[in-house]
N, CA, C and O atoms as a GROMACS GRO file, in nm:
protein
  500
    1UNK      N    1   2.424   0.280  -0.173
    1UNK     CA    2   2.528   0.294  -0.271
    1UNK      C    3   2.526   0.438  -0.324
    1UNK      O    4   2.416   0.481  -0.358
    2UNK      N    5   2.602   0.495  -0.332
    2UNK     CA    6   2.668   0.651  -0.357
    2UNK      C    7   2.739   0.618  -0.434
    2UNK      O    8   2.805   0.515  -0.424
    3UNK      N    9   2.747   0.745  -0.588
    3UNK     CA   10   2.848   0.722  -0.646
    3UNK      C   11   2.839   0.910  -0.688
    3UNK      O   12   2.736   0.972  -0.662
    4UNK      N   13   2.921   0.957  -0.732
    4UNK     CA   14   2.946   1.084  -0.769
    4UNK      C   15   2.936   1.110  -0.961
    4UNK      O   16   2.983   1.069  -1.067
    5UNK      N   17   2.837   1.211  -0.901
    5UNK     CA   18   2.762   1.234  -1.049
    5UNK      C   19   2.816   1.196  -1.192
    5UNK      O   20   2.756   1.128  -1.276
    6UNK      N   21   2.984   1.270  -1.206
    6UNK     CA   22   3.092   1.312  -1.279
    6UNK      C   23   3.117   1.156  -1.306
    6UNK      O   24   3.125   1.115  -1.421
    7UNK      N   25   3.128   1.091  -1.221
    7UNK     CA   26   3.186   0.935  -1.232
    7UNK      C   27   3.128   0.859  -1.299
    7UNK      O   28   3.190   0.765  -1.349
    8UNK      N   29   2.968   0.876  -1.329
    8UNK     CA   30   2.910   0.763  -1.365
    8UNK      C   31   2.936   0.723  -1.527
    8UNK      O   32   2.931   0.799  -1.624
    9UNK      N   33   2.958   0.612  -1.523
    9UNK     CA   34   2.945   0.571  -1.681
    9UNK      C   35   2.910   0.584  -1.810
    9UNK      O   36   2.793   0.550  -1.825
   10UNK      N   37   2.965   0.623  -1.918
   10UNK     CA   38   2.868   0.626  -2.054
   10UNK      C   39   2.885   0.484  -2.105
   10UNK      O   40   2.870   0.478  -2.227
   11UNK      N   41   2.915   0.358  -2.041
   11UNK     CA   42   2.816   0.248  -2.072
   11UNK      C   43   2.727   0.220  -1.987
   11UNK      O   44   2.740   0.265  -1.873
   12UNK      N   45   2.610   0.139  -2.020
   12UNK     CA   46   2.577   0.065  -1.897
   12UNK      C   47   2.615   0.013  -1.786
   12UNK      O   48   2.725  -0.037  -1.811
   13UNK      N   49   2.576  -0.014  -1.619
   13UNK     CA   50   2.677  -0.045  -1.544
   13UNK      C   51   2.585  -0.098  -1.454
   13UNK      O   52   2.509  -0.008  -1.417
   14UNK      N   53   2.551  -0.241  -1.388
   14UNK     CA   54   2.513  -0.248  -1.301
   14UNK      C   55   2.515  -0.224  -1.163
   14UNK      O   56   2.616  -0.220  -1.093
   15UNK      N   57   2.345  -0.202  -1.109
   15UNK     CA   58   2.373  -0.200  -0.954
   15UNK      C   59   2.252  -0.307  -0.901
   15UNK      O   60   2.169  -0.384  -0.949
   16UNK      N   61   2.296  -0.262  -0.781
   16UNK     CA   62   2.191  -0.330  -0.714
   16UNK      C   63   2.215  -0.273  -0.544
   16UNK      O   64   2.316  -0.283  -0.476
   17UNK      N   65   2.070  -0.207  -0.506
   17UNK     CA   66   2.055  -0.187  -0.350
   17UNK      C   67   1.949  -0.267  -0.290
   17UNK      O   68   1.873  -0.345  -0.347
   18UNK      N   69   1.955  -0.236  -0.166
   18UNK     CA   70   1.832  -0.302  -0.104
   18UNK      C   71   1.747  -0.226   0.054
   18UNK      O   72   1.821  -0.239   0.151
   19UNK      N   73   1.693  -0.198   0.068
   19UNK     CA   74   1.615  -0.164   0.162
   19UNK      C   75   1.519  -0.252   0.266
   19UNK      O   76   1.420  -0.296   0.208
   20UNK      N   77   1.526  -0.279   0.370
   20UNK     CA   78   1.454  -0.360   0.445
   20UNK      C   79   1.436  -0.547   0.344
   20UNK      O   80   1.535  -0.621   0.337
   21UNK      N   81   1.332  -0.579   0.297
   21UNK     CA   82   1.307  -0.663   0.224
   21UNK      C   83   1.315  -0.617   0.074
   21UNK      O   84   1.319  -0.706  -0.012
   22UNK      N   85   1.318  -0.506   0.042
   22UNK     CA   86   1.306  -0.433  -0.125
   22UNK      C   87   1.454  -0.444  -0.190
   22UNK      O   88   1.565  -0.431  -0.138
   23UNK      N   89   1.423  -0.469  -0.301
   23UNK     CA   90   1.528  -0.479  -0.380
   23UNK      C   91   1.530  -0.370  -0.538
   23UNK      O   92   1.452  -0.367  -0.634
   24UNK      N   93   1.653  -0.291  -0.511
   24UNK     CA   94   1.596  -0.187  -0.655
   24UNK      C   95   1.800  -0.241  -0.712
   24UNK      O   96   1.914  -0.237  -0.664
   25UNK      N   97   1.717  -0.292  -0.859
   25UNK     CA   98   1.864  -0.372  -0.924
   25UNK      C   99   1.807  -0.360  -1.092
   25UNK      O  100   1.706  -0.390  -1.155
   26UNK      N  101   1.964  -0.284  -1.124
   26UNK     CA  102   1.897  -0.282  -1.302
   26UNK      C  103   2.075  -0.193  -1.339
   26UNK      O  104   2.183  -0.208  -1.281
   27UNK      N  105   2.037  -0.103  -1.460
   27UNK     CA  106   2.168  -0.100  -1.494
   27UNK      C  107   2.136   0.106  -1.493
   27UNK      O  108   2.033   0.173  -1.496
   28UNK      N  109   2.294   0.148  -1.488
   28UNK     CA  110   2.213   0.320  -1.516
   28UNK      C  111   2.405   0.347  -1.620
   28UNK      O  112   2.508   0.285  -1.647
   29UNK      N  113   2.341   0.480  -1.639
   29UNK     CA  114   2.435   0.554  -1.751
   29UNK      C  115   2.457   0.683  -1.802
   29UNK      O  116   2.350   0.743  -1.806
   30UNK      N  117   2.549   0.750  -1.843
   30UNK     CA  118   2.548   0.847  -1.852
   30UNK      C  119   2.469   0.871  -2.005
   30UNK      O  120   2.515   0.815  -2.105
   31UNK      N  121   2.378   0.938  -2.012
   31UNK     CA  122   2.328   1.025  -2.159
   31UNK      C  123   2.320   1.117  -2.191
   31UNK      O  124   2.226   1.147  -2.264
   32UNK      N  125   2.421   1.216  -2.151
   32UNK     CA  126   2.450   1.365  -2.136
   32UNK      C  127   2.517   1.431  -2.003
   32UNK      O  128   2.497   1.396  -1.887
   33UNK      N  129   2.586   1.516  -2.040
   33UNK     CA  130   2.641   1.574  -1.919
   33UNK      C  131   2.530   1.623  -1.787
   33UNK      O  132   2.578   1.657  -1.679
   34UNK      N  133   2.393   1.623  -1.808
   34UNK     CA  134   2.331   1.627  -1.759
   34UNK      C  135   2.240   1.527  -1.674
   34UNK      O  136   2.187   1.535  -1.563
   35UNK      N  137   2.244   1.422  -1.779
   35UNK     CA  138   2.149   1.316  -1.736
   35UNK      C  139   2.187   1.198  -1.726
   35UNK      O  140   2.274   1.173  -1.810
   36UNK      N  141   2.164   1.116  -1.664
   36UNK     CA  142   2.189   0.955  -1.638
   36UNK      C  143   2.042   0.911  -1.636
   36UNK      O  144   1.945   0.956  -1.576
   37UNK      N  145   2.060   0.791  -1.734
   37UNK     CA  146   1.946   0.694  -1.730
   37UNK      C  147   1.953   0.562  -1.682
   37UNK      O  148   2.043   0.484  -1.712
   38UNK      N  149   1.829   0.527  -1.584
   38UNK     CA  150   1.830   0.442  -1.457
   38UNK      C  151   1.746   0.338  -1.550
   38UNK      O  152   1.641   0.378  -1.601
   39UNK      N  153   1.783   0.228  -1.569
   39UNK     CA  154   1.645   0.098  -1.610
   39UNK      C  155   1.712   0.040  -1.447
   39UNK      O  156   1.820   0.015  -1.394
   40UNK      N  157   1.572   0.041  -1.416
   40UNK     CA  158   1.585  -0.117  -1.321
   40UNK      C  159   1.437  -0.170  -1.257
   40UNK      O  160   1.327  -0.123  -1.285
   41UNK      N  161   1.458  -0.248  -1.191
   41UNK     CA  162   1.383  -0.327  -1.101
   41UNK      C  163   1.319  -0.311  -0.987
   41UNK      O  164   1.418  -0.364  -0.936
   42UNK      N  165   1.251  -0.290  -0.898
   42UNK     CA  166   1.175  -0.339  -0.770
   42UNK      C  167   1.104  -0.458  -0.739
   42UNK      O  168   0.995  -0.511  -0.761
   43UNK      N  169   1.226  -0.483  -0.670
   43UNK     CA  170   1.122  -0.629  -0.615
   43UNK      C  171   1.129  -0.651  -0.440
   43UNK      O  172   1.220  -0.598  -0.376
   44UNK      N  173   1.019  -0.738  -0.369
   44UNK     CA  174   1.057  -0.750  -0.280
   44UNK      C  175   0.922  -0.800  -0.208
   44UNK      O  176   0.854  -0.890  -0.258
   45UNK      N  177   0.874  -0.716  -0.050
   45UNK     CA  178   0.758  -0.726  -0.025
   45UNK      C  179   0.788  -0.634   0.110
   45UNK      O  180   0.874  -0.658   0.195
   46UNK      N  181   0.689  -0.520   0.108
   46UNK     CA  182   0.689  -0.422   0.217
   46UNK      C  183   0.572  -0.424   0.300
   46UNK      O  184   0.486  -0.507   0.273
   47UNK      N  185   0.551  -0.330   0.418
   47UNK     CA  186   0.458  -0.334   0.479
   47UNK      C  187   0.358  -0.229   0.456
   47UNK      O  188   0.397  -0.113   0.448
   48UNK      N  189   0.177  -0.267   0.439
   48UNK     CA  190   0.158  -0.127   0.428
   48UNK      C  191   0.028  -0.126   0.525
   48UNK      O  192  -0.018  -0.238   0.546
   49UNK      N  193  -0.026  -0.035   0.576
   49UNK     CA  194  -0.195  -0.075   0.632
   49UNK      C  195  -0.308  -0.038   0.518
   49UNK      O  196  -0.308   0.026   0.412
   50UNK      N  197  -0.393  -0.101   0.584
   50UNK     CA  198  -0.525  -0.114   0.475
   50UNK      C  199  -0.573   0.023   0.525
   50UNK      O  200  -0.590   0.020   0.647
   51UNK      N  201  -0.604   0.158   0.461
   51UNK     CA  202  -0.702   0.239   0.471
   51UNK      C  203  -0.841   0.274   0.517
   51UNK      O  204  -0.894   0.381   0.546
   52UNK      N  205  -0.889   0.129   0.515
   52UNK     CA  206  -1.038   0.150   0.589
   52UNK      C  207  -1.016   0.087   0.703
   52UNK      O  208  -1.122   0.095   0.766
   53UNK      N  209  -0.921   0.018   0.778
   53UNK     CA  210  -0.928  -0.068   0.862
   53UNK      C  211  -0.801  -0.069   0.935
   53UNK      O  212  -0.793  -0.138   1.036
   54UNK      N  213  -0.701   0.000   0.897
   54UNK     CA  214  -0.595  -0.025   0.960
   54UNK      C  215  -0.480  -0.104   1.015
   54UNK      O  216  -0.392  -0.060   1.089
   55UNK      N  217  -0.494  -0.256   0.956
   55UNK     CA  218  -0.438  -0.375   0.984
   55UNK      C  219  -0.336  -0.411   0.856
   55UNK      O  220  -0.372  -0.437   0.741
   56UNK      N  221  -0.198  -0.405   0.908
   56UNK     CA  222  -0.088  -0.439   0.860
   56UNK      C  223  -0.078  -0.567   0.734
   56UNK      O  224  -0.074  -0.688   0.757
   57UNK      N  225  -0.076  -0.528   0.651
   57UNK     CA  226  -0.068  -0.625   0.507
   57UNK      C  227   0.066  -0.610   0.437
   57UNK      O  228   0.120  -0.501   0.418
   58UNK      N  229   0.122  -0.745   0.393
   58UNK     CA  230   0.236  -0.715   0.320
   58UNK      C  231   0.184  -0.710   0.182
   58UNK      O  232   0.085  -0.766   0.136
   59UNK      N  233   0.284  -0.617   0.111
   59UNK     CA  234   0.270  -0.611  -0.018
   59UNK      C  235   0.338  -0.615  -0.102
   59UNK      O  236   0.409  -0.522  -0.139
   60UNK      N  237   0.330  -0.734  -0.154
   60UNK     CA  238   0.476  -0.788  -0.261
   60UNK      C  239   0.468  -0.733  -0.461
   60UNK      O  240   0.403  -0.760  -0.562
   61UNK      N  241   0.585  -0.644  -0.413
   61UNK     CA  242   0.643  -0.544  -0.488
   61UNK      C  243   0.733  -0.662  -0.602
   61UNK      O  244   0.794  -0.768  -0.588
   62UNK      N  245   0.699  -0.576  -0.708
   62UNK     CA  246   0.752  -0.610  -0.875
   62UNK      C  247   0.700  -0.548  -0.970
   62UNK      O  248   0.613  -0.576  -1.052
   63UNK      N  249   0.805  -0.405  -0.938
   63UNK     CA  250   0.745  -0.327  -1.077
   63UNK      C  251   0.904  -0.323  -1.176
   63UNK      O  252   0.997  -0.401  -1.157
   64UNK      N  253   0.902  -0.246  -1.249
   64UNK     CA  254   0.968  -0.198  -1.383
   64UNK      C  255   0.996  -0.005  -1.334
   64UNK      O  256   0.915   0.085  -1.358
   65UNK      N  257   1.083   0.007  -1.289
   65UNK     CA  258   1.100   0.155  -1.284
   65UNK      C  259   1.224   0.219  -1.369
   65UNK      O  260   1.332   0.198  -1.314
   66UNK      N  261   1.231   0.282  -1.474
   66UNK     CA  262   1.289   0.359  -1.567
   66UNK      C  263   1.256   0.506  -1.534
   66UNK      O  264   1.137   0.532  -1.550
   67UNK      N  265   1.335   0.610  -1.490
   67UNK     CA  266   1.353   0.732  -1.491
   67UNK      C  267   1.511   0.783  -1.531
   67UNK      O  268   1.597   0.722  -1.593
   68UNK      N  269   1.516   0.944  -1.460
   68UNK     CA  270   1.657   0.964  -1.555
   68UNK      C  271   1.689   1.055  -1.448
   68UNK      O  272   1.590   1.111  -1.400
   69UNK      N  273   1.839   1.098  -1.378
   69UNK     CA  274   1.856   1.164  -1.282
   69UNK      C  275   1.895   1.292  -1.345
   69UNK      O  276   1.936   1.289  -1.461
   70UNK      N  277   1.887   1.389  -1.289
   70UNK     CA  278   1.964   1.537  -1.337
   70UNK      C  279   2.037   1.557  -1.244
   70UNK      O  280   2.011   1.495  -1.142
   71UNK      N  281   2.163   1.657  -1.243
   71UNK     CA  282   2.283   1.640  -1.124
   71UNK      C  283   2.211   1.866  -1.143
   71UNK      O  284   2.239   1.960  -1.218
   72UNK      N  285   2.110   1.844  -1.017
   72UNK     CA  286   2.060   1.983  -0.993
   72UNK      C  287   1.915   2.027  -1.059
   72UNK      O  288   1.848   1.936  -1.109
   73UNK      N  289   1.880   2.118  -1.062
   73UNK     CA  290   1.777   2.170  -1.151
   73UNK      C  291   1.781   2.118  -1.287
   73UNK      O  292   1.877   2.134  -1.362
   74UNK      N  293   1.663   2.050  -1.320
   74UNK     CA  294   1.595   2.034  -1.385
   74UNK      C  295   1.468   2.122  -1.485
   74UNK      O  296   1.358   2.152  -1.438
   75UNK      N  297   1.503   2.145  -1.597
   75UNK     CA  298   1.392   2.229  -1.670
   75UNK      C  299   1.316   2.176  -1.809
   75UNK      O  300   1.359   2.189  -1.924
   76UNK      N  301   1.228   2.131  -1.780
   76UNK     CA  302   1.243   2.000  -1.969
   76UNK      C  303   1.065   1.977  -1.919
   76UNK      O  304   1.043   1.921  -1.811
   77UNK      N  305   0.957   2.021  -1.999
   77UNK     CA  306   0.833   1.998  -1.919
   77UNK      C  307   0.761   1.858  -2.002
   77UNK      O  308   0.659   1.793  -1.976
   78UNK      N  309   0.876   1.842  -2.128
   78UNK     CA  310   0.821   1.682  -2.185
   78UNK      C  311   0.883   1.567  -2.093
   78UNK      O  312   0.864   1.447  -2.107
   79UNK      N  313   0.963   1.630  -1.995
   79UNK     CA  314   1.009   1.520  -1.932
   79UNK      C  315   1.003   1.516  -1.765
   79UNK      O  316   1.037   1.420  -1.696
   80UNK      N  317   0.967   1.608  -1.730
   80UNK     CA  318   0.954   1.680  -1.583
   80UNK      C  319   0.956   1.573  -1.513
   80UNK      O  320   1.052   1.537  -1.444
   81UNK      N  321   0.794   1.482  -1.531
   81UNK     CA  322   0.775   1.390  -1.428
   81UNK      C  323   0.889   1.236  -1.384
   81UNK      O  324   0.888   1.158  -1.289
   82UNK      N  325   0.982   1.249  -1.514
   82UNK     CA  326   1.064   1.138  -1.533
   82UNK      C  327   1.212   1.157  -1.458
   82UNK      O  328   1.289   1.062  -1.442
   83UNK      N  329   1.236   1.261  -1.425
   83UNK     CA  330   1.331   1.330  -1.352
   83UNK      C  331   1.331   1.317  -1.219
   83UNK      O  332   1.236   1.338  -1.142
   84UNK      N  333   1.462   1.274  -1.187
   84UNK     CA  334   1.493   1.294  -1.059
   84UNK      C  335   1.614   1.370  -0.969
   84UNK      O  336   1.717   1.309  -0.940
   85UNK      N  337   1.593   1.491  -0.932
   85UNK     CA  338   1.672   1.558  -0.926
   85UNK      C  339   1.746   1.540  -0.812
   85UNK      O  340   1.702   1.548  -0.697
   86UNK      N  341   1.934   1.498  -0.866
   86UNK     CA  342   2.025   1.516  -0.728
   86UNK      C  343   2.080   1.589  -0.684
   86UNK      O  344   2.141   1.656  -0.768
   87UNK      N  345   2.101   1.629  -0.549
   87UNK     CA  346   2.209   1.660  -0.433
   87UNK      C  347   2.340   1.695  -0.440
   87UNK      O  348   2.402   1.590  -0.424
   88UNK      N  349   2.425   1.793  -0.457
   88UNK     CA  350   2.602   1.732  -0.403
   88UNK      C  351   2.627   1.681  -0.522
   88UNK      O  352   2.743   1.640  -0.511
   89UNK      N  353   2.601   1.664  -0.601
   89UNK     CA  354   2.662   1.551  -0.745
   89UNK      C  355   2.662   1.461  -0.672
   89UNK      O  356   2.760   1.387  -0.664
   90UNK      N  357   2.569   1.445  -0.610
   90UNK     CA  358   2.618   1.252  -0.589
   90UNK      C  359   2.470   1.164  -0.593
   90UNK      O  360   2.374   1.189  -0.519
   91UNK      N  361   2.472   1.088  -0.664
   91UNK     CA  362   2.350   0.971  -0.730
   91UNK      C  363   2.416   0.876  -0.551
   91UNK      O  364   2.522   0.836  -0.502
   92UNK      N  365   2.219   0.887  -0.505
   92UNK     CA  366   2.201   0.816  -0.379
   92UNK      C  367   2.088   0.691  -0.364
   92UNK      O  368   1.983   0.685  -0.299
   93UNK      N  369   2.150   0.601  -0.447
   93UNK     CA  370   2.074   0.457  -0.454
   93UNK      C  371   1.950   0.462  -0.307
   93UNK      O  372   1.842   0.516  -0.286
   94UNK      N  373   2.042   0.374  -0.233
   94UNK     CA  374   1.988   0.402  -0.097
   94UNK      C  375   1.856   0.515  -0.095
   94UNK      O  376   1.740   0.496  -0.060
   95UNK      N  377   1.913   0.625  -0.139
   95UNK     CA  378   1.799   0.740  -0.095
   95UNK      C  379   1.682   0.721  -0.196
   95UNK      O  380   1.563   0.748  -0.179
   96UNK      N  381   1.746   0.667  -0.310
   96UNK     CA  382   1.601   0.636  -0.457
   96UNK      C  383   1.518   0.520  -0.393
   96UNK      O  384   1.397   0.538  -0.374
   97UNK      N  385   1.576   0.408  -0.360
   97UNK     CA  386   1.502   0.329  -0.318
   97UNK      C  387   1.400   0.369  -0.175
   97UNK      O  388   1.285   0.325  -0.169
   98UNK      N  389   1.443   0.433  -0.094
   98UNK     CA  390   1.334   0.436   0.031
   98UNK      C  391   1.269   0.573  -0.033
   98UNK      O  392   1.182   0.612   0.045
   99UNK      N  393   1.277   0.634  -0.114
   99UNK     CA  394   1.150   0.702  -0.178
   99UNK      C  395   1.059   0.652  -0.274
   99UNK      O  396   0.946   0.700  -0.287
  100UNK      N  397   1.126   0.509  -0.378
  100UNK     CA  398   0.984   0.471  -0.409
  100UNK      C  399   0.947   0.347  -0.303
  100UNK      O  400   0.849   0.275  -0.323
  101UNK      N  401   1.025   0.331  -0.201
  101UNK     CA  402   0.896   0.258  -0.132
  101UNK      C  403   0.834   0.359  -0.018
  101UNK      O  404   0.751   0.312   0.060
  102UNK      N  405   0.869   0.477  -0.008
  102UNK     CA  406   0.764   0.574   0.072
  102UNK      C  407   0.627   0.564  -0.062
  102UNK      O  408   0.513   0.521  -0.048
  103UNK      N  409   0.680   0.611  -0.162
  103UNK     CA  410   0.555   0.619  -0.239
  103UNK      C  411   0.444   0.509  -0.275
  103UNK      O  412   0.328   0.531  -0.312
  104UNK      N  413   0.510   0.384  -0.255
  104UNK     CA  414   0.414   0.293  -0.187
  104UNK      C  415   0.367   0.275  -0.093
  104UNK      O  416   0.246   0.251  -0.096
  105UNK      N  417   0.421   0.276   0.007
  105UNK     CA  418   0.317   0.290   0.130
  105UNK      C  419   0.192   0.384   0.151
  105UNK      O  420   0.098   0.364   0.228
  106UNK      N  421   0.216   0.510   0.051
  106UNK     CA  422   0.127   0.597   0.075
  106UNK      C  423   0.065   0.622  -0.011
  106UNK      O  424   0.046   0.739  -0.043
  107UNK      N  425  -0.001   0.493  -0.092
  107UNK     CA  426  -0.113   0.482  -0.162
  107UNK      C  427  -0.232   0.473  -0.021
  107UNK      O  428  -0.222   0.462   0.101
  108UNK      N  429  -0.331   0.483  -0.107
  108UNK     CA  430  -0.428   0.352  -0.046
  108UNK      C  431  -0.408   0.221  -0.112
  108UNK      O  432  -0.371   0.190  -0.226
  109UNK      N  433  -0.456   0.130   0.028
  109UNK     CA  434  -0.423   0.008   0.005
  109UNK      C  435  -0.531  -0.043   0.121
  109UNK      O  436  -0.536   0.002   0.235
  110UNK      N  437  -0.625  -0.160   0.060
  110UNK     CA  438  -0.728  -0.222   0.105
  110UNK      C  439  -0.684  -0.377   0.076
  110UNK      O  440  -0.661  -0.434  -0.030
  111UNK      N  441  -0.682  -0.443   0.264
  111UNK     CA  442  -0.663  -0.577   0.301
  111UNK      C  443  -0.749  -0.643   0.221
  111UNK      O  444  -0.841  -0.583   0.166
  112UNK      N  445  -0.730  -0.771   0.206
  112UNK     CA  446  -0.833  -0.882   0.179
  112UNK      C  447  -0.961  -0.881   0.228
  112UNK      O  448  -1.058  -0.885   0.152
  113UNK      N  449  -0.970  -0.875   0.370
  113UNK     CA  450  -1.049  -0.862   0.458
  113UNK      C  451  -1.184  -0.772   0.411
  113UNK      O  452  -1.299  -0.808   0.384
  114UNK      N  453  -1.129  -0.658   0.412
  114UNK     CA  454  -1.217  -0.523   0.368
  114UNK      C  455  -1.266  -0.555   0.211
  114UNK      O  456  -1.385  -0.579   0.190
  115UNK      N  457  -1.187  -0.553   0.121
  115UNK     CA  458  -1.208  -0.592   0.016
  115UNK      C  459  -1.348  -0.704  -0.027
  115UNK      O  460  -1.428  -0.698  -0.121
  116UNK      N  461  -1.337  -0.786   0.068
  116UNK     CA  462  -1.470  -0.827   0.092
  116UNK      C  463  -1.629  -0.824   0.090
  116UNK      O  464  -1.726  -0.863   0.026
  117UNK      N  465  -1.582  -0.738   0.229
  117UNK     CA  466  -1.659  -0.644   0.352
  117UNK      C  467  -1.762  -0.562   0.216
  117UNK      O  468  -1.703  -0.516   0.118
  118UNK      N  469  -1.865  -0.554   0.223
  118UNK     CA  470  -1.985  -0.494   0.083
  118UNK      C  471  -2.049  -0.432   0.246
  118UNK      O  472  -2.162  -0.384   0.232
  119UNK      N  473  -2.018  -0.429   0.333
  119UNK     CA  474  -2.097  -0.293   0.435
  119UNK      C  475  -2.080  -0.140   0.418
  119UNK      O  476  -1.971  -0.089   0.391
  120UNK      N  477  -2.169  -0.083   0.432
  120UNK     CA  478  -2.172   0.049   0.451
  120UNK      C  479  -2.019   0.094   0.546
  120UNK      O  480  -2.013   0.054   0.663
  121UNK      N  481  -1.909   0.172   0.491
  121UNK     CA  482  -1.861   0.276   0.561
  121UNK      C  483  -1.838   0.433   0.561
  121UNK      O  484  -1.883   0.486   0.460
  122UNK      N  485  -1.787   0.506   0.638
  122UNK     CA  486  -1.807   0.646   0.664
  122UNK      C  487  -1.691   0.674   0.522
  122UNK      O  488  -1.591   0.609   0.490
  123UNK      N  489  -1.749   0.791   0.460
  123UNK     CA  490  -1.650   0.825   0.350
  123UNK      C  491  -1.625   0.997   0.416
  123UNK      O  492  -1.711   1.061   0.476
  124UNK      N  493  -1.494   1.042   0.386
  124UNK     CA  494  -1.474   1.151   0.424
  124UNK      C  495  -1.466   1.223   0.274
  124UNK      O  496  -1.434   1.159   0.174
  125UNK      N  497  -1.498   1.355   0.272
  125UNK     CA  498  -1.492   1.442   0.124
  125UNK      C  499  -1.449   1.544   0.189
  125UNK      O  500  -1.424   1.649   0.130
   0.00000   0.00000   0.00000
């Protein structure tokens, strides 16, 4: 879902996208000519591998994600990390969602299995 910066709402307005099994659904708005604020949702269940072991685990997603888009550069250092800076004037659902589930996948993440496992393994530093 694409919508163009200029367009978006000064009420609340729902959306809702989806990615593979993920679901990112909540409401966003305009709060300055600069900024739009996103409340919404993740839910779903993605794939990720376990770090010590390598074997495919799903991982069922349900967080709370609130940030705020800027249409370009961004400069505000009480708010830096909460920012998400767009493209073209155009707010790219689609593109928000498969970046926070890149940023899940690329945690570490330890299977059941391992989690277990109290053996000695190789640690890299």
């Amino acid at each position: 879902m694409k919508i163009e910066f200029r367009k978006a709402p000064n009420t609340a307005k729902d959306f809702s996208t989806s990615l593979a099994s993920v679901k990112l659904e909540g409401t966003f708005c305009k709060i300055s000519s600069l900024l739009i604020k996103v409340d919404a949702n993740l839910t779903g269940e993605t794939i990720v591998n376990c770090c010590r072991c390598g074997d495919e685990e799903t991982l069922l997603v349900n967080e709370k994600v609130d940030f705020l888009l800027s249409d370009g550069v961004f400069n505000d250092a009480k708010l830096e990390n909460l920012v998400i800076e767009v493209e073209n004037n155009t707010i790219d659902f689609d593109e928000i969602i498969e970046s926070e589930i890149g940023s899940l996948t690329s945690e570490y993440h330890i299977c059941q299995k391992c989690s277990l496992d109290d053996s000695n393994f190789e640690k890299e530093f």
